[in-house]
C-alpha positions as CSV (number, residue, x, y, z in Angstrom):
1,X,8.7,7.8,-6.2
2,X,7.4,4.5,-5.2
3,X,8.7,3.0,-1.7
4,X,10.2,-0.4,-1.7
5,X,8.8,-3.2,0.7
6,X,11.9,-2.9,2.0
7,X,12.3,0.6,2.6
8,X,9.0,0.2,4.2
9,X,10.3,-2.9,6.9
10,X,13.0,-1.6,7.3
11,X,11.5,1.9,8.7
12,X,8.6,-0.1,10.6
13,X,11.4,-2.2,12.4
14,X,14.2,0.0,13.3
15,X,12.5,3.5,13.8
16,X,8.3,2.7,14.8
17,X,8.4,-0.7,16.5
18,X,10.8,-0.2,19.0
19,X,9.0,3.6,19.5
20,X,6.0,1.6,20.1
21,X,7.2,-0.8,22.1
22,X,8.9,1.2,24.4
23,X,5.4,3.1,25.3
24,X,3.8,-0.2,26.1
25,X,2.4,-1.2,22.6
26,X,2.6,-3.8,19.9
27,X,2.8,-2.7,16.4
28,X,1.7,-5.9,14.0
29,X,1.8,-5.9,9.8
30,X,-1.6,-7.0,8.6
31,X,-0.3,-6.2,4.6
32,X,2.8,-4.4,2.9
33,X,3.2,-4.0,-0.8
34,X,5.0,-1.6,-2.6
35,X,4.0,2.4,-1.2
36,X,1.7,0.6,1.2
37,X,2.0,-0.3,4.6
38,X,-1.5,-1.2,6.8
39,X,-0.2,-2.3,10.6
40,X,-2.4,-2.6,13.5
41,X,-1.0,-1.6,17.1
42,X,-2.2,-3.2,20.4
43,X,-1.2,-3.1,23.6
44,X,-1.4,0.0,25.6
45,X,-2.8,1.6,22.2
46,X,-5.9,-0.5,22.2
47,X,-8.8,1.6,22.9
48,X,-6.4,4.6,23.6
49,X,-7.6,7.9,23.1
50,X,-4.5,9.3,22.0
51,X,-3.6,6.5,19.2
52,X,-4.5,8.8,16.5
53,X,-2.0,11.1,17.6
54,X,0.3,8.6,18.0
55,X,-0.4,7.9,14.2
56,X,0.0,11.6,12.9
57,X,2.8,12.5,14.8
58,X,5.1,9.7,14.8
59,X,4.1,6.7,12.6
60,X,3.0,8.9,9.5
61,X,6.4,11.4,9.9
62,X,8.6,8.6,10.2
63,X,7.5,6.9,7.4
64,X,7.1,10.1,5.1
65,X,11.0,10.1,5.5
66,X,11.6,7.2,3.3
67,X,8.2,6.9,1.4
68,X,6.5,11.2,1.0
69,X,3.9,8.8,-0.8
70,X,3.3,5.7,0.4
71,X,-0.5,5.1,1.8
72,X,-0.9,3.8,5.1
73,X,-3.4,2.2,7.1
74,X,-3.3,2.0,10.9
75,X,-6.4,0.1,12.8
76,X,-5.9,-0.5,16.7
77,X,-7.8,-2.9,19.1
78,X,-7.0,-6.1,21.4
79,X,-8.5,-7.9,18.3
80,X,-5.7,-8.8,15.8
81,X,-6.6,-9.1,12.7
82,X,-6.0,-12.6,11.2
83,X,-2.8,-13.2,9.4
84,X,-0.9,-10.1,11.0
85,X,2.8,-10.5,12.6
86,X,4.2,-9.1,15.6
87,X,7.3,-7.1,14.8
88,X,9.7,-8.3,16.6
């Protein structure tokens, strides 16, 4: 089954952002396409040792509830990569 960009936003905004957010971070879209979500987090998670398990044990689980197969891509750093927005 092939997650919508929708399904995908919509996930990112209401469940991961504000997660993020309220441990200090800043979660930012760099590309979304259909079962494909690449977001880069800054913030407190720039440089942070425990990013990865940030990654596998919220991000990935909470997206694997609306999209078992969609890819993702996480990167993290003070350096945004160009074209990425904020969630808000």
């Amino acid at each position: 089954m092939t997650a919508s960009i929708d399904q995908l936003l919509k996930v990112l905004k209401d469940v991961i952002a504000p997660l993020i957010r309220a441990d200090g971070g800043e979660v930012y879209i760099v590309a979304v396409e259909p079962n494909h979500l690449s977001l880069h987090l800054a913030g407190r998670y720039a440089g942070c040792p425990g990013t990865p398990l940030v990654v596998r044990g919220v991000i990935e689980p909470a997206l694997r509830c609306v999209a078992p197969t969609a890819r993702l891509d996480v990167s993290s750093g003070i350096s945004v990569p160009a074209g990425a927005s904020l969630v808000a």
